[in-house]
C-alpha positions in Angstrom: 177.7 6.5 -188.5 175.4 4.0 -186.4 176.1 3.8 -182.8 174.4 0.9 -180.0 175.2 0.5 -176.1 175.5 -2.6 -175.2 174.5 -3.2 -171.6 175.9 -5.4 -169.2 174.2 -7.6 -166.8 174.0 -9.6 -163.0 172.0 -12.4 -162.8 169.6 -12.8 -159.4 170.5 -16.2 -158.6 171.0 -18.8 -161.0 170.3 -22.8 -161.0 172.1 -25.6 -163.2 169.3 -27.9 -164.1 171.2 -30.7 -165.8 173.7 -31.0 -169.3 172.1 -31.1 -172.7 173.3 -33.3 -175.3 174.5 -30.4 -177.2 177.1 -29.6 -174.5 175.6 -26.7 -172.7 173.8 -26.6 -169.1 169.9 -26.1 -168.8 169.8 -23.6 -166.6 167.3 -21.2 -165.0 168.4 -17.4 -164.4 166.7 -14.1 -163.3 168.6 -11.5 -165.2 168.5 -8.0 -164.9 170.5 -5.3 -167.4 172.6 -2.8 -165.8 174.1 0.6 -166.5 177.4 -0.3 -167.3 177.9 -0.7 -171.1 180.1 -1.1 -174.1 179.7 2.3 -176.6 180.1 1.3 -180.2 179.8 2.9 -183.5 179.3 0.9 -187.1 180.9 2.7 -190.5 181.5 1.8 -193.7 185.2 0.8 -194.6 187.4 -1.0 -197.0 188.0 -3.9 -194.4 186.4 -5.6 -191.9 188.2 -4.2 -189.5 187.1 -3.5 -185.2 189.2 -0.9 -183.0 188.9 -1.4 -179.9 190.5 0.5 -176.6 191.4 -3.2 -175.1 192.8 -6.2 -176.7 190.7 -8.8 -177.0 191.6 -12.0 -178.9 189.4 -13.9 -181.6 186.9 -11.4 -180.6 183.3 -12.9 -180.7 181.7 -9.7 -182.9 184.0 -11.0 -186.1 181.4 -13.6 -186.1 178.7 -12.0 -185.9 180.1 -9.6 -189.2 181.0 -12.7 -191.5 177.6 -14.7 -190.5 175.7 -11.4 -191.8 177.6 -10.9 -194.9 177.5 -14.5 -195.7 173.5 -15.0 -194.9 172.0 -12.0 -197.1 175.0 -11.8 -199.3 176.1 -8.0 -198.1 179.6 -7.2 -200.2 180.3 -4.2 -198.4 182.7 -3.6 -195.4 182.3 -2.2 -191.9 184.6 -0.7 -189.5 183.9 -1.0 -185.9 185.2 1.1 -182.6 184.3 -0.5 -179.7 184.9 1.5 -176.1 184.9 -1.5 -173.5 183.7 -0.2 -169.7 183.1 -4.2 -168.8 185.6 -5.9 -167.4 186.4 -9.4 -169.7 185.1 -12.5 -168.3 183.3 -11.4 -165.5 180.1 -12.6 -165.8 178.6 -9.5 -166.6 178.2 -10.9 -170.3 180.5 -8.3 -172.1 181.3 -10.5 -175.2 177.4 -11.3 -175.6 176.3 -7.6 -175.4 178.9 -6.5 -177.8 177.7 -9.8 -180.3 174.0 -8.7 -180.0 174.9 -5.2 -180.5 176.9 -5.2 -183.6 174.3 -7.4 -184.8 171.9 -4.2 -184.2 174.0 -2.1 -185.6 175.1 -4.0 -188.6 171.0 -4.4 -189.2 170.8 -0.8 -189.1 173.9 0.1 -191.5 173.1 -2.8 -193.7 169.6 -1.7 -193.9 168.5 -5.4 -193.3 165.4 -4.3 -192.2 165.2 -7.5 -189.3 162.7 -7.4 -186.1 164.5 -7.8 -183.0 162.7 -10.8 -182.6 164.7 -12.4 -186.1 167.8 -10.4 -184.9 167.3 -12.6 -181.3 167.1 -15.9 -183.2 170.6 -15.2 -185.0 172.2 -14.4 -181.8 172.0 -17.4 -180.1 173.7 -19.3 -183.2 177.0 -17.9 -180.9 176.0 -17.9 -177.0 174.0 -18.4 -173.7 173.5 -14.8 -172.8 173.3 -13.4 -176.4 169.2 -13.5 -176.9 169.0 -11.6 -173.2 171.5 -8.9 -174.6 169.5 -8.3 -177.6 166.9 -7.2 -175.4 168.1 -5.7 -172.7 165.2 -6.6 -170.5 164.8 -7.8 -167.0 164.1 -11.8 -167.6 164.1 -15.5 -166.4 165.9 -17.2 -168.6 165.9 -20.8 -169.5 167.4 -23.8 -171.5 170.5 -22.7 -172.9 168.8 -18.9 -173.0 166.6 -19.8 -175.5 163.6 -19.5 -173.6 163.4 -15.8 -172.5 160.5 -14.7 -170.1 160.1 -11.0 -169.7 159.0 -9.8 -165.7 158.8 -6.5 -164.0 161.9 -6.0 -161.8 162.3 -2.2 -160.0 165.4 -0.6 -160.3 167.7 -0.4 -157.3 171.4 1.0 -157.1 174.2 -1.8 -157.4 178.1 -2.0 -156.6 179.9 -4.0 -158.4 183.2 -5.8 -156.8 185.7 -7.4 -159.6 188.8 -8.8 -158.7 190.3 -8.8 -162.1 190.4 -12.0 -163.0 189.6 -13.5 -165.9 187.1 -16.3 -166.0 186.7 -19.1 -168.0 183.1 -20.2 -168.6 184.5 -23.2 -169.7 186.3 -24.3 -167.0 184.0 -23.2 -164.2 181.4 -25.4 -166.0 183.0 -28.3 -165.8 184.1 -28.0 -162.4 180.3 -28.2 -161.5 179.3 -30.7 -159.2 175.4 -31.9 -159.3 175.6 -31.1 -155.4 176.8 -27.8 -155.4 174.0 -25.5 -154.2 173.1 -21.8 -153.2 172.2 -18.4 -155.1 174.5 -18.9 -157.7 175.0 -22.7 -158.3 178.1 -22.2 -160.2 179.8 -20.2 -157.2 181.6 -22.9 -155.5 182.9 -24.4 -159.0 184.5 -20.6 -159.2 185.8 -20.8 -155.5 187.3 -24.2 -156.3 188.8 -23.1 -159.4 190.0 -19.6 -157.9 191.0 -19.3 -154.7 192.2 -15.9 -154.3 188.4 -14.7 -155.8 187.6 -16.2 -152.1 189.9 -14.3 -150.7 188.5 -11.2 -152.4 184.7 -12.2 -151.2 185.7 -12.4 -148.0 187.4 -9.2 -147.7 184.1 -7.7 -147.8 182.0 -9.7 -146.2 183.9 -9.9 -143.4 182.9 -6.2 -143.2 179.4 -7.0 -143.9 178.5 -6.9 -147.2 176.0 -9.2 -148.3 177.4 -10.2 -152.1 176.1 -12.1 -154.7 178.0 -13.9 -157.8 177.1 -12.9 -160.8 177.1 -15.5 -163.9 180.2 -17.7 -164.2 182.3 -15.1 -163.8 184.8 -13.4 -161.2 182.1 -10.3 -160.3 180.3 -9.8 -157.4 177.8 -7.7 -156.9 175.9 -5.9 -153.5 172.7 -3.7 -153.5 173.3 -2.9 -149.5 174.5 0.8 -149.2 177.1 0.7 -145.6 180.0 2.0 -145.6 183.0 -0.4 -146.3 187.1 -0.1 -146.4 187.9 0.1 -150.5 190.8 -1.7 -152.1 192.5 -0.7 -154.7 193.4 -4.1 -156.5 189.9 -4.7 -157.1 187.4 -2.8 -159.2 184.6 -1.1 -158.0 181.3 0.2 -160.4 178.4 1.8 -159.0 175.7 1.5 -161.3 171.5 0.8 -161.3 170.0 -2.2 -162.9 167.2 -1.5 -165.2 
């Protein structure tokens, strides 16, 4: 049995520079892994087959097993058990982890014998945040996340604030206006979209919490360490970045 972590992350701040003709967003990103992760473990099987303690539709790592068997013609089968600890659609790149670590593992079980570096250039074939993941590094990114930069970055302790909501990348993106501006460019698409995460935002902050949006999605996250009234219907993660 193989086993990989796949670790989430929180992005700095983050700027859209412009749409490509390919239909993504250049964008510029400092991004910093965190210890929060996905556990999961790679065995043989009959089936492809992935058991996972949340349902999670159409779930990106399929790909990720059929592009493999297809490119270096591997007739064998894999089961996969996935423990998920990151909340879906956050913005804490929980579907990209989990792609660029079954990659890993599957490259280890499969005895493919690929450098992280070739493993990297597969895993952007399916997203933005997949080449960061395979590295688990603290990075700017650029492009689409094709251009990866590696810096030093010191760990501090985080909190993580998440509404549960589910995000749409999608749909945040093409709520972005040109004009929209601050640490996270995409944060007042989300607000627009979402009103009640604004509502969640402000909870804290009106108890002085600086926060910061993390990604597209619905998470916020705080590195100051006061004291603040918890609520219940939102999740909370103490964690360190990396």
């Amino acid at each position: 049995m193989i086993k990989e972590i796949a670790y989430a992350k929180i992005n700095i701040y983050l700027k859209v520079l412009g749409k490509r003709n390919d239909g993504y967003h250049n964008l510029e990103s400092l991004m910093v892994p965190i210890d929060l992760f996905d556990e999961l473990e790679f065995m043989d099987s009959s089936k492809d087959e992935i058991i996972s303690n949340i349902d999670i539709k159409d779930n990106i790592m399929f790909k990720a097993i059929n592009y493999l068997k297809e490119k270096y013609n591997i007739k064998k089968y894999v089961k996969i058990i996935l423990n998920k600890n990151i909340p879906l659609s956050s913005g804490l790149a929980g579907g990209s982890a989990d792609l660029s670590a079954t990659l890993r593992g599957l490259n280890r079980l499969w005895n493919l014998n690929l450098s992280i570096d070739e493993l990297g250039k597969i895993s952007l074939l399916f997203g933005s945040d997949t080449l960061f993941c395979m590295y688990n590094k603290p990075a700017i990114i650029k492009g689409r996340g094709e251009v990866i930069e590696f810096v030093d970055y010191a760990p501090r302790n985080v909190l993580l604030f998440n509404p549960k909501i589910e995000v749409k990348t999608k749909d945040v993106f093409s709520n972005y206006k040109e004009s929209d501006e601050g640490e996270n460019e995409l944060e007042m698409a989300l607000l627009r979209l979402y009103p009640s995460i604004k509502d969640f935002k402000e909870y804290y902050e009106k108890q002085g919490l600086n926060l910061h949006l993390s990604g597209s999605g619905s998470t916020y996250f705080s590195f100051d360490k006061k004291e603040f009234k918890s609520n219940k219907n939102y999740i909370e993660i103490k964690t360190k970045t990396m």
